[in-house]
N, C-alpha and C positions, 0 to 999 in steps of 0.2 A: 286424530283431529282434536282439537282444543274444546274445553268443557261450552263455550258459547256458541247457542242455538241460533243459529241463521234463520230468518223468516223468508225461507224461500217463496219466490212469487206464483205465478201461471202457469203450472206444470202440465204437459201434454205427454200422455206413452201410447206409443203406438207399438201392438203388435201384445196389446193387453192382457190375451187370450193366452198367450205361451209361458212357457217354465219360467224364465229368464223373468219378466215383467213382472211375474207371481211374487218372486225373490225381491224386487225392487220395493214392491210396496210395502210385503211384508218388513224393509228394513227402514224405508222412510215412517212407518208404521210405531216399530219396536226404539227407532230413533228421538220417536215423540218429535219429528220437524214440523213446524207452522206451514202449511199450504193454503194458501189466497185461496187458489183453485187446484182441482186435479180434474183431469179429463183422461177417461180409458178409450184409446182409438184400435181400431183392428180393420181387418181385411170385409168388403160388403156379405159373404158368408156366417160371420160371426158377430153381427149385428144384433144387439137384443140381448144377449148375452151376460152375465153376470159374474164380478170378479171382487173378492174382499178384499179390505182395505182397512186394517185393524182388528178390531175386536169388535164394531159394531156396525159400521159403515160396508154399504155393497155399491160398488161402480158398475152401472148399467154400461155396457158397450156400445159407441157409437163408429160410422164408417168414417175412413180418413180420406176416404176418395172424394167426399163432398164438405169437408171438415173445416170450417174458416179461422186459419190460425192467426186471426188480426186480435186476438185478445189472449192470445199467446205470448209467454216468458220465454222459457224453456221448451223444448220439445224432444223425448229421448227413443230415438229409434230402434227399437226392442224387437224390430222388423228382419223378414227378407231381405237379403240386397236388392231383392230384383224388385221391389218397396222402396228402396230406402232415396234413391235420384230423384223420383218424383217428387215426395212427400216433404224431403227437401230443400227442395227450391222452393218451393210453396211457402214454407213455412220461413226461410231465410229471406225471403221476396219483402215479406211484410216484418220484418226485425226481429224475429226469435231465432234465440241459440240454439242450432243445431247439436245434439251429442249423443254421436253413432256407434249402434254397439252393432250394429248387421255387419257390418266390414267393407262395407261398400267404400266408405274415405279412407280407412285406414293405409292402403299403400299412397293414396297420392301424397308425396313431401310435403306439400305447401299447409297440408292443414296438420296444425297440431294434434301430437299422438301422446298422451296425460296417463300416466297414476297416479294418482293424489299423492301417495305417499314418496315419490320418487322425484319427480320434474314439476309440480306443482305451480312452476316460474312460467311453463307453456299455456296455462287458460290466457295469460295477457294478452297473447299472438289469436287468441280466438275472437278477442271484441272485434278483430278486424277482417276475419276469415269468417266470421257467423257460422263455424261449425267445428266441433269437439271430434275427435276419434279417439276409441278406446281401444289398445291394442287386443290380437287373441289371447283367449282365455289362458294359454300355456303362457303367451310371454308376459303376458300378466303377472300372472303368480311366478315366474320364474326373477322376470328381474325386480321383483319387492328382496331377492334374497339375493341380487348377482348386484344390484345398485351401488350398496354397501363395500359391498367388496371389491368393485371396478374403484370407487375413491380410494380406499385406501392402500390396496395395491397393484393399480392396473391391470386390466385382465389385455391376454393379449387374443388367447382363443379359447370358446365356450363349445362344446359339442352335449347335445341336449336330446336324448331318449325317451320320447314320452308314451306313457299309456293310461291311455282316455277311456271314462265309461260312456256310456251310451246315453248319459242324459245329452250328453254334446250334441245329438241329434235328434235332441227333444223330446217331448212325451210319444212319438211315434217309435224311436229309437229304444228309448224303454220298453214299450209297447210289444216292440218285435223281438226284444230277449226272453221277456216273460213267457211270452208264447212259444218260441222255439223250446226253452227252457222244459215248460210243461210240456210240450209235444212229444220230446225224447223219450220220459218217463211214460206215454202213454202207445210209444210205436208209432209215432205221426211222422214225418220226414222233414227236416227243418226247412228245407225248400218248398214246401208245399207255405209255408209264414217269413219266405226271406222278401221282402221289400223293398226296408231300408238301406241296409246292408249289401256289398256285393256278394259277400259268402255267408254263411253262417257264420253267427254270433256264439249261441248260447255253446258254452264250454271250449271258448277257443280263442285265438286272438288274431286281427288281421290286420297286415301291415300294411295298412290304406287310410289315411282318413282325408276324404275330400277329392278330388279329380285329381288325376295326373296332366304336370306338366310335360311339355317338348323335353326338358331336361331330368325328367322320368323323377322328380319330386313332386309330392302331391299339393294338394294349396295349404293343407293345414302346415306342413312342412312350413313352405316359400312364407306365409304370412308368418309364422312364431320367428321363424331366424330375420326377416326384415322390420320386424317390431322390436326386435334385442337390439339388431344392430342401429336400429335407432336411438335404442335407453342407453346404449353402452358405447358411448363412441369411440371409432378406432378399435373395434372390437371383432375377429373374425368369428363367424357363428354359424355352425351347422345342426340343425334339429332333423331327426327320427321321431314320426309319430307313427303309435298303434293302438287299435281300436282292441278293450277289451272288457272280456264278458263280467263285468260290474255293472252295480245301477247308479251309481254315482262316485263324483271325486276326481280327482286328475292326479295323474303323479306321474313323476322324472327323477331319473338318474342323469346327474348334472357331472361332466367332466371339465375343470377349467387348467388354465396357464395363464399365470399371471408373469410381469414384469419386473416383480420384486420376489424376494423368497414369501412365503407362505407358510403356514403353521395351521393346524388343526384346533389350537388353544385359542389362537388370535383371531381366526373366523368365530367360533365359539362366542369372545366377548365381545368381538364386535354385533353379530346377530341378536347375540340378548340384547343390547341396546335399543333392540327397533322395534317400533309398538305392534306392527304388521306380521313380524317373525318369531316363531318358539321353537326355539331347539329342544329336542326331544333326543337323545345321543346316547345310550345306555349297552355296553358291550356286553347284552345277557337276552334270554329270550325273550319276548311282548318289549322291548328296548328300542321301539322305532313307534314309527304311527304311518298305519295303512289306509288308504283312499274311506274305508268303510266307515272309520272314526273319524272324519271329517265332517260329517252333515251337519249344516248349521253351524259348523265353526268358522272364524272372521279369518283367524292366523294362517300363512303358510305355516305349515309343519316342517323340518330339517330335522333329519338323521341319517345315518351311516355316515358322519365325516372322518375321511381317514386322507392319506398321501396318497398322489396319483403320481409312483416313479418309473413310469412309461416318458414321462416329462419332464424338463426343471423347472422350477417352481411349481407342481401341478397339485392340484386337490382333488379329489369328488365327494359326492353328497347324494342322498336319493330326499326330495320334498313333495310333501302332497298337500292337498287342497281341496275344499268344496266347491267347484271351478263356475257353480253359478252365486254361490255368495260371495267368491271373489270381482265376480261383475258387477253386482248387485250395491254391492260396499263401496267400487269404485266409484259407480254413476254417484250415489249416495254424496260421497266427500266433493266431488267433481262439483254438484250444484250449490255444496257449502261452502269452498273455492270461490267461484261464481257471483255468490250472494255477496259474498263482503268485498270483492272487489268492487260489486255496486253499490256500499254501504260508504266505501271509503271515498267513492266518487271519481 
């Protein structure tokens, strides 16, 4: 984004209380953006409740169930899906921008699906839809680094590997590694602490993230491949995702086919060009960057690029991420987007 500070206006989060929201603020925070107002909404449970907002400021939690969004700008759903319809319509009823990070709109077409850093052209289509979607977390981070390369040598097919840690399932999701974790070393049975998880976590990985479909893909799957093939048009896309025992970070091993030839040099300096991407490429050990040195970093990470001659034209690449600062970063640019299109008028 550009050095000029947006005065964003009425900002509403709901869903206050969670990882995700934590990340938001702490970036509008470290951002130094002008906020009119900020409002921390959550579920009636978590009402009362207490959430920082810089270095000095604390946001008391209010319920969004009885929440009057008429002095409402913005409102970012930081929420449940099974949250996110209601609160919604409420909030769009009376003229604030909806922009949903639950996944609730994400597959419906009609509403725009935004990375700042990618399609930026799509908040326009939102003054008319009153509601933003952020793609998932994988295809997020995945097309900041596929964008680039679909312009300038058509991709034709992407197949995408991923393996997620557990913050993806929140502080509960943490919660249940740690304790699995520690139970092993103490002779406890990880079943006696599995919850979240269908199987054990701690010291393993499970090729499940999110329900199965009829077509024996899971949602995390269905939603990252219909979010690419959204950012990447004309682009066939199959994702693999697996849950594993990390506490943070997201990372894929990316296989493409493009329409033109392809080169390991030429993705190289096309990638350093992009302010969201660091190539990190060194054919020697510690020569890559793993989910663990991601925390709190903004950039996709790329490494292992080499030729994929299973294909022609084919590449791969393995990228990681701190997959709630890549949320966090989005919403972030999304309202600065936003703001100066109502500056411009």
């Amino acid at each position: 984004m550009s050095s000029h500070t947006p005065a964003v206006a009425r900002i509403v989060l709901v869903g206050a209380s969670g990882h995700l929201a934590r990340e938001i603020l702490d970036t509008l925070a470290e951002r130094d953006i002008p906020v009119i107002r900020l409002v921390a909404l959550d579920s009636q449970a978590r009402i009362g409740r207490e959430v920082s907002y810089g270095d000095d400021d604390v946001l008391k939690i209010s319920g969004h169930e009885t929440f009057d969004f008429r002095a409402s700008d913005r409102v970012v759903l930081a929420t449940e899906p099974r949250d996110a319809s209601a609160v919604a319509s409420r909030a769009m009823r009376v003229g604030a921008l909806v922009i949903d990070l639950s996944g609730h709109f994400r597959r419906d077409p009609s509403v725009p699906l935004v990375v700042a850093g990618v399609n930026p052209s799509n908040v326009d289509r939102a003054e008319k839809k009153g509601v933003i979607a952020a793609p998932s977390p994988v295809a997020l981070m995945v097309s900041k680094v596929l964008a680039p390369l679909h312009d300038r040598f058509g991709l034709v097919r992407v197949v995408a590997s991923t393996y997620e840690s557990t913050s993806g399932a929140g502080r509960e999701g943490m919660d249940e590694l740690f304790r699995q974790t520690r139970g092993i070393y103490v002779n406890e049975p990880p079943a006696s602490s599995r919850e979240i998880f269908p199987k054990q976590i701690a010291f393993n990985v499970i090729p499940q993230v999110g329900s199965f479909s009829d077509m024996g893909a899971t949602e995390a799957e269905d939603e990252a491949a219909a979010g690419l093939a959204r950012m990447l048009p004309g682009t066939a896309v199959h994702v693999n995702c697996a849950r594993v025992a990390a506490f943070v970070g997201a990372a894929a091993y990316i296989n493409i086919q493009c329409e033109s030839p392809v080169s390991e040099q030429a993705v190289r300096e096309i990638l350093r060009e992009s302010d969201s991407v660091s190539v990190v490429d060194h054919r020697v050990e510690e020569g890559y960057v793993t989910p663990a040195e991601t925390s709190g970093e903004e950039p996709v990470f790329v490494s292992r690029l080499r030729g994929d001659i299973s294909v022609e034209n084919g590449l791969s690449f393995w990228c990681v991420a701190d997959a709630l600062r890549q949320e966090a970063t989005n919403v972030v640019d999304i309202l600065a987007l936003v703001d100066r299109l109502d500056e411009q008028g």
